[in-house]
Structures are given as structure tokens and as C-alpha cells.
N, C-alpha and C positions, 0 to 999 in steps of 0.2 A: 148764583147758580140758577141756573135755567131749570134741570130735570134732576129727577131721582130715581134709580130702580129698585124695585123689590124682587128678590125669589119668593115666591108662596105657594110651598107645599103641603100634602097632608101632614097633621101632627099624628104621632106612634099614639097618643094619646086621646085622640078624636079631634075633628076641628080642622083648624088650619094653621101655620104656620107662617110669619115675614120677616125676611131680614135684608136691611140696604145695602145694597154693595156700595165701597167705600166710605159705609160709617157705620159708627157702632147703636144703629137702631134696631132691636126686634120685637116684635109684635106676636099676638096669639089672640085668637077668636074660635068662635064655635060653629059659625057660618059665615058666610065671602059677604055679604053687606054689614057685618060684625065686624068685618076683618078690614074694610075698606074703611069703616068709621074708626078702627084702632090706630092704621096708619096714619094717618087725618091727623089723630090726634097725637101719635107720636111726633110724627114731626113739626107739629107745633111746637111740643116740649123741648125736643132737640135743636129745634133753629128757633131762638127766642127774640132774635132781630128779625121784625116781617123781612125787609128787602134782603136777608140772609137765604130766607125760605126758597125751596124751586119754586117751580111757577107747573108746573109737569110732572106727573108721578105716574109710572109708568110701569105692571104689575106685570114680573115675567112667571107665567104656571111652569112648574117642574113637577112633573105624574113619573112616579119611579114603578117599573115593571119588572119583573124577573121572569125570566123564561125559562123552561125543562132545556136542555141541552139533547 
């Protein structure tokens, strides 16, 4: 596997929020160099073969807004 992506939103709960699309990694931190060292270290845990691991992690923001109608 070459690359990996994350959504990372804000948490309802403060912080921030990660999850891989197509695996079952997610992550939680309190601020984005927290949250970049979470991922790091999740997917360490998740791919426990180095040559399994990406090589690319690549972090998509989702900012959710509501507007008046």
C-alpha cells in the first residue's frame, strides 16, 4: 500500500477527530500536532508488517456548517 487517507473533523466533544477510509482505524486528540502524532501511531498498530504500512498519509479536513435558510 502506497497511501492512506484520513477524514479529521472537529470532535462534539472538543479536539479533533480521524478515521481511515477503507479501514477500521480511528484516532482522537485534543489538538492537530496530537492528532497527527495519534495517526502515526495508529497505524503503526494497525499495519504491524513495516512493508504492509503506506509510505503516504494523507489528512482530508471536513469543517461542517449550518446555515439559516
Amino acid at each position: 500500500m502506497n497511501e492512506i487517507i484520513f477524514t479529521v473533523k472537529d470532535s462534539p466533544e472538543g479536539g479533533y477527530e480521524a478515521e481511515a477510509l477503507g479501514h477500521s482505524i480511528f484516532t482522537e486528540a485534543d489538538d492537530m500536532e496530537a492528532m497527527k502524532e495519534s495517526i502515526r501511531d495508529a497505524i503503526f498498530c494497525h499495519f504491524e508488517d513495516q512493508d504492509d504500512r503506506p509510505k503516504i498519509i494523507r489528512l482530508h479536513y471536513v469543517k461542517e456548517e449550518i446555515l439559516a435558510a
